[in-house]
N, CA, C and O atoms as a Tinker XYZ file with bonds, in Angstrom:
   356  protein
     1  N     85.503000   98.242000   84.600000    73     2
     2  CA    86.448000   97.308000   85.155000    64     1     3
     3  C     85.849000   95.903000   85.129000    63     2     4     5
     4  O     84.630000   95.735000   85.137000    81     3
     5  N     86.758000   94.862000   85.096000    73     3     6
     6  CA    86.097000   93.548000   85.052000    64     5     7
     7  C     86.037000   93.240000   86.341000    63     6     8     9
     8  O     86.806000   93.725000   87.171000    81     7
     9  N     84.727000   92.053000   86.729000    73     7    10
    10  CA    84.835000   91.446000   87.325000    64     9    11
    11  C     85.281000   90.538000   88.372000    63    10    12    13
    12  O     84.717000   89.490000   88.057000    81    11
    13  N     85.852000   90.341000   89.269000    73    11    14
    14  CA    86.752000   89.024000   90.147000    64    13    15
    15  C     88.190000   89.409000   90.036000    63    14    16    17
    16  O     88.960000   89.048000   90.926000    81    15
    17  N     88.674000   90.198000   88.899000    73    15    18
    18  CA    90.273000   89.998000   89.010000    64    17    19
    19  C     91.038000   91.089000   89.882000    63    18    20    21
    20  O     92.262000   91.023000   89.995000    81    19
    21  N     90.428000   91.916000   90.389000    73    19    22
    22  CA    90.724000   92.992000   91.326000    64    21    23
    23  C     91.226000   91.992000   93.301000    63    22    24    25
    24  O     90.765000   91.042000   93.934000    81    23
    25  N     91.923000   92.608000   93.416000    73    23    26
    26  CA    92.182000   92.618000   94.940000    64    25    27
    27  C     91.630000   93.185000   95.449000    63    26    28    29
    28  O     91.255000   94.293000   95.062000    81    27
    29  N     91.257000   92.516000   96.859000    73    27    30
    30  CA    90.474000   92.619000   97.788000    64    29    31
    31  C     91.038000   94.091000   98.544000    63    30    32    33
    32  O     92.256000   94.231000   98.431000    81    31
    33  N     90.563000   94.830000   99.045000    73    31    34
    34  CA    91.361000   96.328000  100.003000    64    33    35
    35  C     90.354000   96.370000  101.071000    63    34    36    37
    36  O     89.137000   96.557000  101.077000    81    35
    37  N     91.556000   96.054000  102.300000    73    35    38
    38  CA    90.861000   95.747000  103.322000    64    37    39
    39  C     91.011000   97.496000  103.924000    63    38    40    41
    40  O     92.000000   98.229000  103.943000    81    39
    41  N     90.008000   97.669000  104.240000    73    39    42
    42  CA    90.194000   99.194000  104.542000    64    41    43
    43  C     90.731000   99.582000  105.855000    63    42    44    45
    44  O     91.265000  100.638000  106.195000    81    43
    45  N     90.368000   98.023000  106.829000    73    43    46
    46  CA    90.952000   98.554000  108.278000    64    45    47
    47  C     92.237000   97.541000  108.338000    63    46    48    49
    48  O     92.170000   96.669000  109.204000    81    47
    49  N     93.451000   97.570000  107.466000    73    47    50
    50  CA    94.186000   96.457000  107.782000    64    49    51
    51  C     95.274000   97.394000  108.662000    63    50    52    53
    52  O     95.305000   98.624000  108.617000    81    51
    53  N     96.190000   96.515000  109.500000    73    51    54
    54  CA    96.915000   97.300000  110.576000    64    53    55
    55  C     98.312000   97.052000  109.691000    63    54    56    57
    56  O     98.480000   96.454000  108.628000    81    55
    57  N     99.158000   97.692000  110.487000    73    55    58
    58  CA   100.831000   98.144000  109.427000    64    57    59
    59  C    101.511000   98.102000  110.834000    63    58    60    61
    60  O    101.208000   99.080000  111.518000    81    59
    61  N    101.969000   97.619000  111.161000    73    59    62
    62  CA   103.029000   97.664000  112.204000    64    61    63
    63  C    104.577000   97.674000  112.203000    63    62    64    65
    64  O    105.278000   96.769000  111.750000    81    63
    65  N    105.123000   99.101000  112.913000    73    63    66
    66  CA   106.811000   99.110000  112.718000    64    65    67
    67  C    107.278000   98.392000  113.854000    63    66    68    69
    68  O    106.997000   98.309000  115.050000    81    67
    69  N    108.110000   97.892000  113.034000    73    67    70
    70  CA   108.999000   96.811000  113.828000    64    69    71
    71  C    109.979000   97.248000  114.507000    63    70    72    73
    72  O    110.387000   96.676000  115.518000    81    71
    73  N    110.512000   98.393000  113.998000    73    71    74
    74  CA   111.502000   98.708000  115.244000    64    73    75
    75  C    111.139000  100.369000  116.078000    63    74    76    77
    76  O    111.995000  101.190000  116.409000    81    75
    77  N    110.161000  100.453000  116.196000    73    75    78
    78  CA   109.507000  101.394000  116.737000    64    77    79
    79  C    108.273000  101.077000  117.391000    63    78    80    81
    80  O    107.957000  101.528000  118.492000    81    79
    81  N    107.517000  100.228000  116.642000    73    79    82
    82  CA   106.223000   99.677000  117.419000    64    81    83
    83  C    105.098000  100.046000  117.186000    63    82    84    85
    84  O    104.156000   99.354000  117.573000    81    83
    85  N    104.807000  101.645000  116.249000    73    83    86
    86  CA   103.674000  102.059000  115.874000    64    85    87
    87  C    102.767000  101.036000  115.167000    63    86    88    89
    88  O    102.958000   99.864000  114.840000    81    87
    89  N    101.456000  102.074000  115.007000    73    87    90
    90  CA   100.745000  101.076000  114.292000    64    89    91
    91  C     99.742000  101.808000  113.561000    63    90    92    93
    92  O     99.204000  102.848000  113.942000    81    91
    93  N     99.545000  101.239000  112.566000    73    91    94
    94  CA    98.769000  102.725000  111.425000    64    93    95
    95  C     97.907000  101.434000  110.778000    63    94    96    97
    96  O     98.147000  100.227000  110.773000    81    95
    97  N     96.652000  102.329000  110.167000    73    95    98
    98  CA    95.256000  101.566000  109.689000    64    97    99
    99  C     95.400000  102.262000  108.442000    63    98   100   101
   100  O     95.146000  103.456000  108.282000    81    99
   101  N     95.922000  101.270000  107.349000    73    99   102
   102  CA    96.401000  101.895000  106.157000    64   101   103
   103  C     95.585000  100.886000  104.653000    63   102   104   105
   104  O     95.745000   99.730000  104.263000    81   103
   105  N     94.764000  101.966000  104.199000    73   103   106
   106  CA    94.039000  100.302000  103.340000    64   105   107
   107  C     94.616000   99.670000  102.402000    63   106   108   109
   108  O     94.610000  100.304000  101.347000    81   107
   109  N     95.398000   98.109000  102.330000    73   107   110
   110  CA    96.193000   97.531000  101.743000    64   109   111
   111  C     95.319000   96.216000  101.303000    63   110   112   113
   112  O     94.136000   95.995000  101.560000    81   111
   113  N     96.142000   95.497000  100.646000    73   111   114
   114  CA    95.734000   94.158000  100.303000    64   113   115
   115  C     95.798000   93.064000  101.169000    63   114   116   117
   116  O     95.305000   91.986000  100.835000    81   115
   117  N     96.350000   93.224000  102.244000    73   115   118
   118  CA    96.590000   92.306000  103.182000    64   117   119
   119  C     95.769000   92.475000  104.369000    63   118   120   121
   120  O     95.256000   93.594000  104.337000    81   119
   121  N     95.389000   91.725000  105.549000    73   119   122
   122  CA    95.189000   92.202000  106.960000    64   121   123
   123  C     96.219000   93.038000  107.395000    63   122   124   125
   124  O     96.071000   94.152000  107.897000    81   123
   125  N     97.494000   92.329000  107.135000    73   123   126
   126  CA    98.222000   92.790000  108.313000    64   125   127
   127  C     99.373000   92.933000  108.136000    63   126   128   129
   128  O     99.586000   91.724000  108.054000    81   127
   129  N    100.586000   93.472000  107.966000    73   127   130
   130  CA   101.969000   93.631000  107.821000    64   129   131
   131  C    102.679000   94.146000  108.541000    63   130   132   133
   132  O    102.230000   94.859000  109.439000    81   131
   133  N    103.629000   94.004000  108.421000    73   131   134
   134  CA   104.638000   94.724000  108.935000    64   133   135
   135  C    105.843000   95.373000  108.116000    63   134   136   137
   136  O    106.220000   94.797000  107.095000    81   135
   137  N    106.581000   96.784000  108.610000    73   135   138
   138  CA   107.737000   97.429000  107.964000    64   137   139
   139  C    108.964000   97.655000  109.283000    63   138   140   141
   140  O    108.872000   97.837000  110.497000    81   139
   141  N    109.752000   97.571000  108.617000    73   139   142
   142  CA   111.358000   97.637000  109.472000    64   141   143
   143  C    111.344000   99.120000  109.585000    63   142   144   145
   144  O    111.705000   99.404000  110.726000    81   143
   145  N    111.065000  100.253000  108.846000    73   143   146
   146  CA   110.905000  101.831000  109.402000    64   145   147
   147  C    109.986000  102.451000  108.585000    63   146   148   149
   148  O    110.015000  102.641000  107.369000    81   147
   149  N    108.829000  102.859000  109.759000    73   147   150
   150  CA   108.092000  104.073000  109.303000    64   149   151
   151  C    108.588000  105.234000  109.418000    63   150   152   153
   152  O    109.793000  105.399000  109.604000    81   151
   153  N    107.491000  106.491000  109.298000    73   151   154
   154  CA   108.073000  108.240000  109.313000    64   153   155
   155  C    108.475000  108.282000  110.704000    63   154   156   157
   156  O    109.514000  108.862000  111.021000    81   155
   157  N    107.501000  107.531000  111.827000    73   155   158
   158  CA   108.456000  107.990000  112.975000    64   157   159
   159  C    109.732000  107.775000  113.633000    63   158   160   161
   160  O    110.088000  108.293000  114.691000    81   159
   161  N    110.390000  106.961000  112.908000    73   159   162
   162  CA   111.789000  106.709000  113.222000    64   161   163
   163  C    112.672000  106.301000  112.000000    63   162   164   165
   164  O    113.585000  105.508000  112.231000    81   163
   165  N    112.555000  106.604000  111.150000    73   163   166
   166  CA   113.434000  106.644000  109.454000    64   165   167
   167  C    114.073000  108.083000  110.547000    63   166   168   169
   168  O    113.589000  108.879000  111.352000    81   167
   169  N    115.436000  107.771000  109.948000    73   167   170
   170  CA   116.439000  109.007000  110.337000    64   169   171
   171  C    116.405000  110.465000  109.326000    63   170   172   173
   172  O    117.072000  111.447000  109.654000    81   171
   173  N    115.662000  110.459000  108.245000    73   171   174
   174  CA   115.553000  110.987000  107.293000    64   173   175
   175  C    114.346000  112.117000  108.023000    63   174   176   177
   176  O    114.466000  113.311000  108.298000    81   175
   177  N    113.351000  111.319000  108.165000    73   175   178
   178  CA   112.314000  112.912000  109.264000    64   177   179
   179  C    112.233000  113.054000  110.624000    63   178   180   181
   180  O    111.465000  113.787000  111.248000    81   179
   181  N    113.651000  111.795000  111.339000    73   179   182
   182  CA   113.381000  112.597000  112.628000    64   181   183
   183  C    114.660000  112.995000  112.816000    63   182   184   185
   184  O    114.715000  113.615000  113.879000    81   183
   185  N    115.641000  112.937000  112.323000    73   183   186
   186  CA   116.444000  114.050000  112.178000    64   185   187
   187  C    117.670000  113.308000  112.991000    63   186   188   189
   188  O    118.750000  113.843000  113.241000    81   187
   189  N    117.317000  112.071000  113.325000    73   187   190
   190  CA   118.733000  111.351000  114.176000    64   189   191
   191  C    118.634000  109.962000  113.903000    63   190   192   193
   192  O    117.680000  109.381000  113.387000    81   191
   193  N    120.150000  109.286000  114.461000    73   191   194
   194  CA   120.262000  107.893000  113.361000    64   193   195
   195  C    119.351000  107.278000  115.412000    63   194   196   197
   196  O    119.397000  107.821000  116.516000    81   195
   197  N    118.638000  105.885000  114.868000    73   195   198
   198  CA   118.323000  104.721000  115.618000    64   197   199
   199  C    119.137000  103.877000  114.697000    63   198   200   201
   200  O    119.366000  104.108000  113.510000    81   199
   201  N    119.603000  102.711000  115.522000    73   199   202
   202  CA   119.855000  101.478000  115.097000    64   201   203
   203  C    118.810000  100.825000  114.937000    63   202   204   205
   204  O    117.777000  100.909000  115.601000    81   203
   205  N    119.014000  100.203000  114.124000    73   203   206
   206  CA   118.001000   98.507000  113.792000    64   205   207
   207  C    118.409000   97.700000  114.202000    63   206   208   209
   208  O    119.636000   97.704000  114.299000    81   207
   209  N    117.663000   96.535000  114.688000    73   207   210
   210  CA   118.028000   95.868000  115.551000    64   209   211
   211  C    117.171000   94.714000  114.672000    63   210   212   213
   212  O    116.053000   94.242000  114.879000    81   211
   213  N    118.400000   94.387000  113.335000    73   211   214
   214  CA   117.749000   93.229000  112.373000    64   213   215
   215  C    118.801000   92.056000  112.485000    63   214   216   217
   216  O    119.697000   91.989000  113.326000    81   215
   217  N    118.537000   91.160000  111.501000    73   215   218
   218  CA   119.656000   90.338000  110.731000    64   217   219
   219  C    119.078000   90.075000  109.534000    63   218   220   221
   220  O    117.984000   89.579000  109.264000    81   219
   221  N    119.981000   90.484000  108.838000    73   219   222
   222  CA   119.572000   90.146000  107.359000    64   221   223
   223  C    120.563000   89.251000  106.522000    63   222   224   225
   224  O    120.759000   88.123000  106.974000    81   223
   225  N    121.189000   89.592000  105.406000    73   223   226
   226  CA   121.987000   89.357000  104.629000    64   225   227
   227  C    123.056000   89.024000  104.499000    63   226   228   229
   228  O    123.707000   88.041000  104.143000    81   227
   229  N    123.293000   90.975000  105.191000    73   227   230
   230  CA   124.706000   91.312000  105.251000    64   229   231
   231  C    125.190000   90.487000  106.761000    63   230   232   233
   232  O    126.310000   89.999000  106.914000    81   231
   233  N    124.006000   90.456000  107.884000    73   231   234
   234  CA   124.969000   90.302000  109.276000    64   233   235
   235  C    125.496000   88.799000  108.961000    63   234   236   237
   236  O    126.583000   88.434000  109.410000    81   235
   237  N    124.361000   87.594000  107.854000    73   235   238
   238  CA   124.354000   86.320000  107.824000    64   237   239
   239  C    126.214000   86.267000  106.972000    63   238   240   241
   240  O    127.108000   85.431000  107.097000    81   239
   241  N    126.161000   87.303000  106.313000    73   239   242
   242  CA   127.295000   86.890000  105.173000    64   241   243
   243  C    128.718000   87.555000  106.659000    63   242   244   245
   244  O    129.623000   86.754000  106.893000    81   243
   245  N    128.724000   88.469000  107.193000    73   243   246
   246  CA   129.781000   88.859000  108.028000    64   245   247
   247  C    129.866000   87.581000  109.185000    63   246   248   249
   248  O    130.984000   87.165000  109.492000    81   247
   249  N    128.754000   87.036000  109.751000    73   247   250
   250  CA   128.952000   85.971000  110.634000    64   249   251
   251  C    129.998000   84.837000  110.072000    63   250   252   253
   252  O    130.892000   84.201000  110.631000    81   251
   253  N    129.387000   84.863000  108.419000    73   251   254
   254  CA   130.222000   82.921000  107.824000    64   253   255
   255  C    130.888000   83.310000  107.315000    63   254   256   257
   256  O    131.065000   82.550000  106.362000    81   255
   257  N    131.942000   84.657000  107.200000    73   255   258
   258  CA   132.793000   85.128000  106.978000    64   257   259
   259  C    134.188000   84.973000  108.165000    63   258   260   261
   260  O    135.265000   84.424000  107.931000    81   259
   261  N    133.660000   85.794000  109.754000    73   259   262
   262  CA   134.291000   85.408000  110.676000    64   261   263
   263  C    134.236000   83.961000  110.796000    63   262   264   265
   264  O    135.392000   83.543000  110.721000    81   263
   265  N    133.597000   83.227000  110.913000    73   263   266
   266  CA   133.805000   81.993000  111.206000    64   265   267
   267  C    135.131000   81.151000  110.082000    63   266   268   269
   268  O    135.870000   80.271000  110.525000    81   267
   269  N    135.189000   81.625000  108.700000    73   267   270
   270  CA   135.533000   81.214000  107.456000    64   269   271
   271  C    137.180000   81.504000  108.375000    63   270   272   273
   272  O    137.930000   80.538000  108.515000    81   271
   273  N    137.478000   82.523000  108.787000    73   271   274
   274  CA   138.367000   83.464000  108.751000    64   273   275
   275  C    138.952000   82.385000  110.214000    63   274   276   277
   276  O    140.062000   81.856000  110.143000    81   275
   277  N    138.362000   82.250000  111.032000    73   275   278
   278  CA   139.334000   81.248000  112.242000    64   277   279
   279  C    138.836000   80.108000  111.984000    63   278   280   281
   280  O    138.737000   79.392000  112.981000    81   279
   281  N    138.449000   79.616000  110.926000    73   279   282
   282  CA   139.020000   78.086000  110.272000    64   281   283
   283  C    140.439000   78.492000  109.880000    63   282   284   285
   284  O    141.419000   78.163000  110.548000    81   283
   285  N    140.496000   79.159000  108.860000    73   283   286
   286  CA   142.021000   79.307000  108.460000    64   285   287
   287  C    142.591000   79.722000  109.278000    63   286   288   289
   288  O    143.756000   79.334000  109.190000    81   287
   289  N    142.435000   80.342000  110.099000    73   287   290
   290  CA   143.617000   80.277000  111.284000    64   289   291
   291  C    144.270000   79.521000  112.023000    63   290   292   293
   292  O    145.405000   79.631000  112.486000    81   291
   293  N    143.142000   78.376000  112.162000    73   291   294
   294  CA   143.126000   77.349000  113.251000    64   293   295
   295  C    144.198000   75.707000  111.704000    63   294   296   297
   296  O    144.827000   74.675000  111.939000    81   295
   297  N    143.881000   76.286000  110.623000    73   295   298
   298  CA   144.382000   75.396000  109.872000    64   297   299
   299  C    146.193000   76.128000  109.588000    63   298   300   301
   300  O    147.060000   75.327000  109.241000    81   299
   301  N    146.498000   77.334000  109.739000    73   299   302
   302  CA   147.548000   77.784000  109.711000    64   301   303
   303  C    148.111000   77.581000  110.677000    63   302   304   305
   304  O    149.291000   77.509000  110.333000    81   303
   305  N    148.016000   77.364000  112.193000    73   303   306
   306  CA   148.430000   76.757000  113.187000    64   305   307
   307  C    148.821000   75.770000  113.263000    63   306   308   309
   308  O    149.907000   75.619000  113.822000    81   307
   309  N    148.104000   74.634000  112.728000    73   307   310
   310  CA   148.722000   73.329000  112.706000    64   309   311
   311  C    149.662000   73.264000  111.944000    63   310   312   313
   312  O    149.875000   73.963000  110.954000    81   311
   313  N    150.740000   71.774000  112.688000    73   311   314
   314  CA   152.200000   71.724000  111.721000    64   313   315
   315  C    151.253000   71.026000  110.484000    63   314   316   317
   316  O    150.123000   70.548000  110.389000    81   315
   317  N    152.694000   71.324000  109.395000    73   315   318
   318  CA   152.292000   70.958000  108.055000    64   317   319
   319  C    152.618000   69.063000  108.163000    63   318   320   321
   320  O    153.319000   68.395000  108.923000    81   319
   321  N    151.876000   68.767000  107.201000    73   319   322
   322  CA   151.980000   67.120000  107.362000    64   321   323
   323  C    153.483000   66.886000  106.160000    63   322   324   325
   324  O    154.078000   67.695000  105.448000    81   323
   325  N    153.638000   65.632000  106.358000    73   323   326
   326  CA   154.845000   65.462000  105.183000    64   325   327
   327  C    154.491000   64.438000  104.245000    63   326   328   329
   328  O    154.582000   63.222000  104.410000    81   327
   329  N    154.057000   65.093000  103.195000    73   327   330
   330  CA   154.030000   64.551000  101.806000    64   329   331
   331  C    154.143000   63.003000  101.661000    63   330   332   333
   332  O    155.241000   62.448000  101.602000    81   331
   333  N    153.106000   62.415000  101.613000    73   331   334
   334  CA   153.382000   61.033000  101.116000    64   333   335
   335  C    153.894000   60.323000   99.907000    63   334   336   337
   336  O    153.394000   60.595000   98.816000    81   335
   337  N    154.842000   59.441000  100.005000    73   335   338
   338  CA   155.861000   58.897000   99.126000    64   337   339
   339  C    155.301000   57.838000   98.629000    63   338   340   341
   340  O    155.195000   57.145000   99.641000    81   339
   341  N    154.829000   57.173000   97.695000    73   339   342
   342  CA   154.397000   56.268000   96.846000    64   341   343
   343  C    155.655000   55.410000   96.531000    63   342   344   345
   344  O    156.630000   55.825000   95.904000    81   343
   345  N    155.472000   53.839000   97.179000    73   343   346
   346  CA   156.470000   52.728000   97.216000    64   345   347
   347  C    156.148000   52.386000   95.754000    63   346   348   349
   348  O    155.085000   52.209000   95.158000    81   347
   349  N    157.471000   52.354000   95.375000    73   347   350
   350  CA   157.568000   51.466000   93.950000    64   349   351
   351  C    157.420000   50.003000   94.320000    63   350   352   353
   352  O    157.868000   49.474000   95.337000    81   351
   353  N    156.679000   49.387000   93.283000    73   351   354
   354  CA   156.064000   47.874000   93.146000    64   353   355
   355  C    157.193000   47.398000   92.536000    63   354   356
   356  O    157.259000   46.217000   92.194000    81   355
């Protein structure tokens, strides 16, 4: 193997779940990270759903969606204006 171009593997770096709280000494490239679900609460091995308690993407795109949605409401409410007439010169 060559020289210098390898990553560093920190052997005691910590892994922390974010929506569970564990914490595992897993040897990675980093100190320190974090994951949104490990094995102890992925619904897949403990056998029942938890919520996540994120915002990502989807909640950012459903928020400026509702909001999108009572603009036009609030613009369908108002009376309509009346067409301006251009005076002949």
């Amino acid at each position: 193997m060559k020289k210098g171009i390898h990553a560093q593997i920190y052997q005691d770096a910590k892994t922390t779940c974010v929506s569970c709280g564990a914490v595992y000494r897993i040897p990675t490239t980093v100190k320190q990270q974090q994951v949104e679900v490990c094995a102890n609460c992925h619904p897949v091995y403990t056998g029942e759903y938890r919520g996540i308690i994120s915002s990502g993407r989807v909640d950012r795109f459903r928020k400026l969606q509702a909001v999108s949605k009572q603009k036009k409401e609030a613009e369908a409410k108002k009376p309509a204006r009346k067409p301006r007439v251009k005076k002949a010169k």
